[in-house]
Structures are given as C-alpha cells and as structure tokens.
ZAMARGU-4260 file (C-alpha; in steps of 0.2 Angstrom, whole numbers, plus 5000, padded with zeros to 4 digits):
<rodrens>
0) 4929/4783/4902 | 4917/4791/4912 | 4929/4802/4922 | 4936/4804/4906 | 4922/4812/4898
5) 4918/4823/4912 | 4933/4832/4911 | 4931/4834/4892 | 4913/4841/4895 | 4920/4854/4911
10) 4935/4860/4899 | 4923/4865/4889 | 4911/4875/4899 | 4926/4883/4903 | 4930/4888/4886
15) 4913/4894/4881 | 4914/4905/4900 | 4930/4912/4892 | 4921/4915/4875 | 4908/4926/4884
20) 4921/4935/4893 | 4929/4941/4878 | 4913/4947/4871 | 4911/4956/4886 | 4927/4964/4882
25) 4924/4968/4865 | 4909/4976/4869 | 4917/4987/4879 | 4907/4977/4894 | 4924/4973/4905
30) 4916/4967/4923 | 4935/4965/4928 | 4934/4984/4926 | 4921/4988/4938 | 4927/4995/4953
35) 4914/4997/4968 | 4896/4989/4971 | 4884/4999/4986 | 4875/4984/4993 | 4861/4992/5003
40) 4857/4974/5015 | 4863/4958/5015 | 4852/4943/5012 | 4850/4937/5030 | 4846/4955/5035
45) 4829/4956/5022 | 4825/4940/5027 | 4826/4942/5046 | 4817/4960/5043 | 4807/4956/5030
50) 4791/4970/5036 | 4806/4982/5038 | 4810/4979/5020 | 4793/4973/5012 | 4790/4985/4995
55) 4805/4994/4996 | 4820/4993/4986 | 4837/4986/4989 | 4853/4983/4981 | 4863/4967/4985
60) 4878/4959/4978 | 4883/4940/4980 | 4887/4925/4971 | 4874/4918/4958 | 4872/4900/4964
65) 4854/4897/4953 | 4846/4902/4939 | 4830/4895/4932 | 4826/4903/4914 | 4809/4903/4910
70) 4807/4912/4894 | 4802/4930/4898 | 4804/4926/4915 | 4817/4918/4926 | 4823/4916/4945
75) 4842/4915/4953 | 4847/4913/4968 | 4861/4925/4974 | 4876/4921/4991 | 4881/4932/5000
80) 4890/4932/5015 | 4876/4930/5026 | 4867/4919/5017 | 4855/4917/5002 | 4842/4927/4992
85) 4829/4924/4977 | 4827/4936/4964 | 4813/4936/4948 | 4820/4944/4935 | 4808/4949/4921
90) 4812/4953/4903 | 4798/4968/4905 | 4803/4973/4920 | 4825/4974/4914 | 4822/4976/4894
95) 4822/4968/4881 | 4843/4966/4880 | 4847/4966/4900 | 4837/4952/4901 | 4848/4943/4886
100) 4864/4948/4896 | 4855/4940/4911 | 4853/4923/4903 | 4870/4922/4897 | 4878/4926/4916
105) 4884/4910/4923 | 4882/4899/4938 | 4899/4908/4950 | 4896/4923/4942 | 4898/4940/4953
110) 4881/4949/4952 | 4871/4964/4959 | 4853/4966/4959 | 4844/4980/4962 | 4826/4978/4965
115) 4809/4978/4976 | 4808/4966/4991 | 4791/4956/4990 | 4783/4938/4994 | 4782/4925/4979
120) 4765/4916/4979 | 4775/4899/4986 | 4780/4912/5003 | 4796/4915/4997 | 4805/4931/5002
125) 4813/4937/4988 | 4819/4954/4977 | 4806/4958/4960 | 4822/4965/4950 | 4822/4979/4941
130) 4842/4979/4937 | 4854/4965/4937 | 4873/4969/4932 | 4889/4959/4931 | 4903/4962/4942
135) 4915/4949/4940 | 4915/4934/4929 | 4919/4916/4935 | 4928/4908/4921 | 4930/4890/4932
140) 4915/4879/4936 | 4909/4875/4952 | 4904/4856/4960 | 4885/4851/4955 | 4876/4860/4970
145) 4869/4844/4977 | 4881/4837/4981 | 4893/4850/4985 | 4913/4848/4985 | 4914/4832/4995
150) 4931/4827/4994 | 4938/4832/5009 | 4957/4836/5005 | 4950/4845/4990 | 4941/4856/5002
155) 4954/4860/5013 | 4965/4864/4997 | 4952/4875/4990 | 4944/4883/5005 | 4935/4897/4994
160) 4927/4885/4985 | 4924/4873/5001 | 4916/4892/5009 | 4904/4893/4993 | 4894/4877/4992
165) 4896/4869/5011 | 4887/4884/5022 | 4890/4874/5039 | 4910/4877/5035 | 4903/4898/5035
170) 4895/4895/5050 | 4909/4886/5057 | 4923/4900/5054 | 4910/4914/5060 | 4907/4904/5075
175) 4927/4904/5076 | 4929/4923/5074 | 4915/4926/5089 | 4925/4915/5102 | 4939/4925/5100
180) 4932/4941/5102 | 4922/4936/5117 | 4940/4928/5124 | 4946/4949/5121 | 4930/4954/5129
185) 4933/4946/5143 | 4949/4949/5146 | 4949/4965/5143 | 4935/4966/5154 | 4949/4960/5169
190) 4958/4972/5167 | 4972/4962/5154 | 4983/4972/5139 | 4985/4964/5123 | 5001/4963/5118
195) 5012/4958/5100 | 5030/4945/5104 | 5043/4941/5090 | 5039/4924/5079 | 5057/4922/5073
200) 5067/4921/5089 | 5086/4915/5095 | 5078/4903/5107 | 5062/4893/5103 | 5058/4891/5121
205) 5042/4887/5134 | 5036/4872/5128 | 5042/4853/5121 | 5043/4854/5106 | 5054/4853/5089
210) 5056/4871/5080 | 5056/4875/5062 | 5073/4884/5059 | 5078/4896/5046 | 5091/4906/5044
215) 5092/4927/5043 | 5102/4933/5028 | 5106/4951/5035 | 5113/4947/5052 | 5122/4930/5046
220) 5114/4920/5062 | 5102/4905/5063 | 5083/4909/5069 | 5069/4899/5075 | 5050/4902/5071
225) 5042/4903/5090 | 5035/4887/5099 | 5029/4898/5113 | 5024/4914/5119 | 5031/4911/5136
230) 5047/4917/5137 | 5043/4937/5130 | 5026/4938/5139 | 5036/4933/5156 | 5047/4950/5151
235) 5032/4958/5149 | 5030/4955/5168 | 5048/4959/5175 | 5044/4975/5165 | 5030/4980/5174
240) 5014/4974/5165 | 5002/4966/5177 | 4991/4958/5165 | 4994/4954/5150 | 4989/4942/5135
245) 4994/4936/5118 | 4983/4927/5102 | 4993/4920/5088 | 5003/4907/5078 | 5014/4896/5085
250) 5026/4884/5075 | 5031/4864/5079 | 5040/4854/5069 | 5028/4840/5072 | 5017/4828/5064
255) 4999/4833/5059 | 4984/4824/5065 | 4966/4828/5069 | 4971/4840/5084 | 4987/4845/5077
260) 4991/4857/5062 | 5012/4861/5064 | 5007/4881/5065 | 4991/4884/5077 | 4983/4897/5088
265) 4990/4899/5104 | 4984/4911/5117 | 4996/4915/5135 | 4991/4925/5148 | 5000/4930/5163
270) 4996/4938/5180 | 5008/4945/5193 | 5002/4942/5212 | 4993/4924/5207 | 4994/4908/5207
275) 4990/4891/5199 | 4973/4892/5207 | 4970/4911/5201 | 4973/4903/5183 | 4960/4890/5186
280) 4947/4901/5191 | 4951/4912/5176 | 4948/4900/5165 | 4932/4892/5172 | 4923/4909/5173
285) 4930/4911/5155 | 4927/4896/5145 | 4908/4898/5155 | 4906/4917/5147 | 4913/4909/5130
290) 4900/4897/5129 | 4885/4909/5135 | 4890/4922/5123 | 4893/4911/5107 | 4883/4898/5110
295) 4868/4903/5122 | 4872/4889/5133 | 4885/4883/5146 | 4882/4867/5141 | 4891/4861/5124
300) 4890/4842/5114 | 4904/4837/5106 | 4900/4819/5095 | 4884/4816/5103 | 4892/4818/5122
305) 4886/4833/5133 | 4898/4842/5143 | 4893/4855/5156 | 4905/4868/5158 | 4890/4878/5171
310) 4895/4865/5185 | 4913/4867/5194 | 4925/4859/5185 | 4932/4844/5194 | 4951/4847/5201
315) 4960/4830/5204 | 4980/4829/5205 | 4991/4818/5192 | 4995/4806/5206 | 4976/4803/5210
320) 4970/4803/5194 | 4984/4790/5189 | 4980/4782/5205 | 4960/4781/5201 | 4963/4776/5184
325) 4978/4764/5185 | 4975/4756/5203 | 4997/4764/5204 | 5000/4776/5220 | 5014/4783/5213
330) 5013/4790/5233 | 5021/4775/5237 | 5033/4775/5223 | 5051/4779/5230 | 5063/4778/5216
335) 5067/4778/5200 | 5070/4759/5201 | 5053/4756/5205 | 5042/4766/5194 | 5054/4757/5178
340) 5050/4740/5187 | 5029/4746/5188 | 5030/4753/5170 | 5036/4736/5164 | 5023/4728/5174
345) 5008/4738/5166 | 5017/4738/5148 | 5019/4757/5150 | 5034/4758/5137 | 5049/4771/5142
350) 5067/4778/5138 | 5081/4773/5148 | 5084/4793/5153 | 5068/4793/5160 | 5066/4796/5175
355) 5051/4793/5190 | 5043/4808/5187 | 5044/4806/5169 | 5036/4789/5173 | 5021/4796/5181
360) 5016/4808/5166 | 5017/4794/5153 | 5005/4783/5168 | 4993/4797/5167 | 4994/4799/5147
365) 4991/4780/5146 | 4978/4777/5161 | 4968/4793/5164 | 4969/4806/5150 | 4954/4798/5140
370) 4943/4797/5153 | 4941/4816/5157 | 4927/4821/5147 | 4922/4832/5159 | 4928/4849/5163
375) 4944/4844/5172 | 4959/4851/5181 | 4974/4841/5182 | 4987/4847/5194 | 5004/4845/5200
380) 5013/4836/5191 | 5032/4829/5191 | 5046/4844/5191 | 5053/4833/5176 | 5042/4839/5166
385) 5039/4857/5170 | 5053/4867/5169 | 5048/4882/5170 | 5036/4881/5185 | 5037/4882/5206
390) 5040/4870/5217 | 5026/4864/5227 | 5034/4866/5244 | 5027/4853/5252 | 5034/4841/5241
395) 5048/4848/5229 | 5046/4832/5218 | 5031/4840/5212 | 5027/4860/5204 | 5010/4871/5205
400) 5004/4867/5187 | 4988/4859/5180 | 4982/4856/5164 | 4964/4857/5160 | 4955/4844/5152
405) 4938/4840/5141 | 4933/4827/5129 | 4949/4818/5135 | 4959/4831/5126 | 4971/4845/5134
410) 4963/4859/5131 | 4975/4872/5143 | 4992/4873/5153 | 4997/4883/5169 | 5009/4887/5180
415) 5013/4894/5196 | 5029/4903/5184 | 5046/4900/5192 | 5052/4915/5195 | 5069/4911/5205
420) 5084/4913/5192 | 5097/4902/5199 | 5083/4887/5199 | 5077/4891/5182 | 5094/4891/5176
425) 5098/4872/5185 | 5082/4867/5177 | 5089/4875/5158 | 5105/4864/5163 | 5094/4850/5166
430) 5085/4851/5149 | 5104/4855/5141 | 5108/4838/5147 | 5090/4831/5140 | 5094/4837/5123
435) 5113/4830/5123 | 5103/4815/5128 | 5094/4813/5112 | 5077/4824/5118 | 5074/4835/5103
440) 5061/4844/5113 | 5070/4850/5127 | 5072/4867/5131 | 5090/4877/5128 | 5095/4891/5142
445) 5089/4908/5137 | 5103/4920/5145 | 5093/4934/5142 | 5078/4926/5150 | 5087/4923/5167
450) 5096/4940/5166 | 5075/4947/5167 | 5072/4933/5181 | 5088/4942/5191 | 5080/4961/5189
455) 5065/4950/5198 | 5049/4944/5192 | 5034/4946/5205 | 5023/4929/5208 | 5015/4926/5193
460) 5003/4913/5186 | 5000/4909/5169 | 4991/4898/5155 | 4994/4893/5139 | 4977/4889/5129
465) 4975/4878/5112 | 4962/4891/5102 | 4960/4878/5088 | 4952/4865/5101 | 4942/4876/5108
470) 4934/4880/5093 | 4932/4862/5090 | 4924/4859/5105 | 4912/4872/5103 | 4910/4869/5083
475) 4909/4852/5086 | 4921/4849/5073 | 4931/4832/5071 | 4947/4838/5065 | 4956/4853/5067
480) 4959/4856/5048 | 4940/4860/5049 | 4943/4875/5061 | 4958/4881/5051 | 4955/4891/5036
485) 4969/4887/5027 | 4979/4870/5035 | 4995/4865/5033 | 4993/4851/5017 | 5008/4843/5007
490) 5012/4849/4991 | 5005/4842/4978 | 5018/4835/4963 | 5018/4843/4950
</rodrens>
C-alpha cells in the first residue's frame, strides 16, 4: 500500500509540473523555446577563485537541486557540470512577479541566474541574484536527495539521472575522460599516429572470442562486428606506419560480469623494430605517467590494497609462475599424456582436444592469476594459445608474448607479432581445425591478412590494453558497468 501510495502522490506532482508548463505556454513564457544561455563561470570556478570573483557579477546556468522559500526571501542550490552553487534570491532584489515565477520553478528545473558573488553570514559562497529565468522545464521528479537513486540497475538504466544525484559517478567518468587523454599524450609524445580500422568486418580476428554477426543488405554477404583491432593495425605496419595506435569498441558475444561488458574499450598499439620486451617497457613507463598525471601519485588502491606501479614491475614466465604457485614444472612435463594425467591429479578440468600447452595456461588461470596483485608481466606462454605471435627460438613450444597483470586481473596482452606468412597460415589451419573441433573462439584464416604478411611485415611488437579495467583500477570502481556510461542491460519486458 505504501508503494502504492507513493506512485499515486509522484503521478501527481508530475501532473501539476505539466499544469505549470502549460501556463507557461499560455503566457507566451515557452522555456522549450529558449535557445542559448551565456554562462560567464561555472560553480567550481567562483568557488575555487572566490577573491577573483568576490562583488562582481556572473551568469551561471545549471540544474536547480534546492530551494528553500522563505517568504520574501529564499535560497536554491544550482548543478552544474562542475559542481554546485548557492544563490539568495530576494523578492526586492527580482520584483514583485519574478520572484512569484521563482517559487513556482521546480526541483530538476533548468535555470540561470544572474547575479553578485558574495559570502553569506554562515561563510557560504554564493550568488545575491538579481535575475533568475527558466530554461527548460523538468516535468519528471527526481529521487529524494538524501538518499539519492540507490538502486543500482536503475542507475545504470538511467545514467542521466544516476549523473545528477550521485557526484562520485561525475567524478568517475571525468576521471575516465583524463586517462584517456593522458594515454594520447603520451603516445603521441612517442612518436605513435592514431589511426581509425573497420568495426564490421569479413573476419572477426585477433583474439578468442565469439562475434556478434549481422548481415549487410547492399552487398548480400554476412558481416561481423570486430573482436579485435589486430589484424588492420598489422596492415597498417606492412604499409609503412611505424607507430601506430587504435582506441575504441570492441564486440564479444560473451557473457557480462563485473569485468566484462560484450562491447568494451580496446586500445592496440604496434611498433615495427621491437619486441615483446620494447612493449613492456612501453607500458611500464605509461601506465607510471597515467597515474602521475590523473592521479598525482604512482601508487593507486583498489579495495583497500595498495599497488605501486613506481617500482619495476615484476616479470616471471608462465611456467615459473605455475611452477611457484602450483608446485607443477611443466619444465619437466614431456607430453601431452602427462600434463592430462597432472591436470587430473590437481582437479584442473580439460577438453579432450586439449592439448599440453593448452594444459599449462588453464594451470596458471587456476593456480597463479589471482595472486598477482602486483604490477606483473607474465611471459611466454604455450604456441597453443598464441597464434598470432613468434616462436621463442630457444624453445619453439613456447612464443614471445606476456600478459600484464594487477589486482589479479589481466590488465594487457603482447606479442612479439609473427610476421612469417607460411607459419601464420599453419597456425590459421590449426585454429580451422580448432573451430571444426567445437572451439567457437577460434580464429578463421584471413587470406588477405597473409597476402599483407607476404608483401613483408618488419619485426614488430604489439599490445592489446583493456581501457575499461584500467579505469577501474584507477577509479577504484567494483564493476565495470560503473566505468561505462551506458552498459550493455537486458531489455526490460514490456
């Protein structure tokens, strides 16, 4: 009944918010006809320069969030994107009927104030208004300000609203916008170029993973939306680009989770005349000028644990780390025969197809993964599971690729890029086989991928990093629909 009775009393505020909006319009008072506001500051800025703008006279234009009507005199509080203001608002100081158009503007209302900047006698910075006007009308109601909107899928369905009431969430997705630039700065700064690849593609390749597939009217043929940016940047490379970068969407036809949306932020780089180890240093000196510049510090926390990205980060192979975690040398593993037989032992569960090296990455997901908190390289790991990356050649078993590490999650993954053509196209065949096999995310060959290899692609290394944990980490956000404006939610039925 309660509920009930809620809903009753909301429906009609809302009908009365309508009502005043028509008289509005009768009166030949139309906000929704108004078409530009001159804001002279924002709120943060009189606040943060408050002897710049002490006795003089601003404009600003926000959100009205409160309003306290005390007979010839009242006080509101006004959002903006920077943050919040308060204004006293006189009947003397507006007139007799502004001030009567005042007290009738609601809580969501869009307003504008024009007035002095001064100090209330409680040390408040706030504006002594001499103009108040209506620029848009809110005709829904939003949550009780104490308590905010609190229902978490609500927020993510409503982000707008979730943006008004909650300022951390603001904070949050400026934060976000700041990484990324500094990650441009930075490479710029190296020398890399920016570059755009198609989303909708023939071949979804350069990573495990199932696509989202479509189908393109004009030309009659199936399409793919992109899992990867691999495969086009590498082009970029046979074409002559020495450096070069991509940020943007990427699309896996996988579940959803805390730290994973089925469309995320995915930036690739790639660098001809380096390696694996040229990657890792990359990305040490850059996730270290992130931190400064965002941040102010090299050293973040993430749930209450501290990690130190101002310290080398720690580089360990797969086959030490499984070893220093699991007590299993896969060293000494020969066969096939006997990492199934091991696997059994330590209740590591496996396919049939799989083979030894497939056998050591599920060790090291089981054993080891959660224990790097720390800043951690990962490297070589089994060719079965890199098939687009060099041999070592030391051991051919095993390829020049890492992946990098923190708060047990996989933050980055690079390669030493393969660059022969007839191996690449034995490991396409390989992943062929995989698929027929009942492996969803394996690769398919890319003819016109190898056709580039063949022209001749220098050495090259190159990275793959998850923007959206990054912004976790340095957010200190618990799940990555609360660094994704808009996330991916079921429909609701209808």
């Amino acid at each position: 009944m309660a509920e009930q009775k809620k809903e009753q009393d909301v429906n009609q505020l809302r009908k009365v918010r309508r009502e005043k909006l028509k008289e509005l319009q009768d009166t030949g008072n139309n906000p929704y006809l108004i078409t530009k506001y001159e804001a002279s500051a924002h709120c943060a800025e009189i606040k943060e320069n408050y002897d710049e703008f002490e006795g003089k006279e601003v404009k600003i234009a926000g959100r009205l969030m409160q309003k306290r009507v005390m007979g010839k005199a009242s006080f509101c509080n006004v959002l903006d994107q920077s943050g919040n203001l308060q204004s006293y608002v006189a009947r003397d100081d507006l007139g007799e009927e502004a001030y009567k158009a005042f007290k009738r503007m609601d809580i969501g209302d869009i307003v504008g104030i024009t007035g002095t900047v001064f100090t209330t006698k409680m040390g408040e910075i706030s504006i002594h208004a001499t103009k108040v006007e209506l620029l848009s009308k809110s005709l829904q109601i939003l949550p009780e300000k104490f308590h905010g909107l609190q229902d978490r899928d609500l927020r993510y369905r409503q982000r707008y609203v979730d943006l008004i009431m909650n300022p951390e969430v603001r904070d949050t997705f400026t934060k976000r916008s700041q990484i990324i630039s500094s990650i441009r700065r930075y490479l710029d700064a190296q020398g890399f170029l920016e570059v755009e690849t198609p989303m909708l593609v023939e071949n979804a390749g350069g990573a495990a993973a199932r696509p989202f597939e479509t189908y393109f009217n004009a030309l009659s043929e199936e399409r793919k939306l992109r899992i990867s940016l691999e495969l086009y940047l590498k082009r970029l490379i046979v074409g002559g680009f020495e450096k070069v970068y991509e940020i943007g969407r990427v699309f896996r036809n996988e579940g959803v989770d805390t730290r994973h949306n089925p469309e995320f932020t995915l930036m690739e780089l790639y660098q001809a005349y380096t390696d694996y180890h040229g990657m890792m240093d990359l990305t040490e000196n850059m996730y270290r000028h992130v931190a400064q510049e965002v941040l102010g510090t090299t050293t973040i926390t993430y749930n209450g644990v501290e990690m130190d990205l101002g310290k080398p980060f720690e580089r360990i192979t797969m086959i030490d780390a499984v070893k220093k975690y699991a007590g299993v040398d896969f060293n000494e593993i020969k066969t096939t025969e006997e990492a199934k037989a091991i696997a059994k032992e330590k209740h590591v569960e496996f396919e049939e197809r799989h083979s030894k090296g497939d056998i050591l990455a599920l060790f090291f997901e089981e054993f080891a993964e959660e224990h790097l908190i720390q800043p951690t390289f990962v490297m070589d790991h089994p060719i079965e599971i890199s098939p687009l990356t060099k041999k070592k050649p030391e051991n051919p078993e095993l390829v020049e690729r890492f992946e990098f590490f923190m708060n047990g999650w996989e933050m980055a993954n690079a390669y030493s890029e393969l660059n022969d053509p007839i191996d690449q196209r034995e490991r396409f065949q390989a992943q062929e086989e995989q698929l027929a096999q009942g492996d969803e995310e394996a690769n398919t060959t890319d003819e016109d991928f190898l056709n580039a290899l063949e022209i001749g692609m220098p050495p090259t290394g190159g990275i793959g990093y998850g923007i959206d944990r990054m912004c976790m980490l340095f957010t200190d956000s618990q799940a990555i629909r609360d660094v994704l404006l808009f996330p991916t939610m079921k429909s609701i039925d209808k």
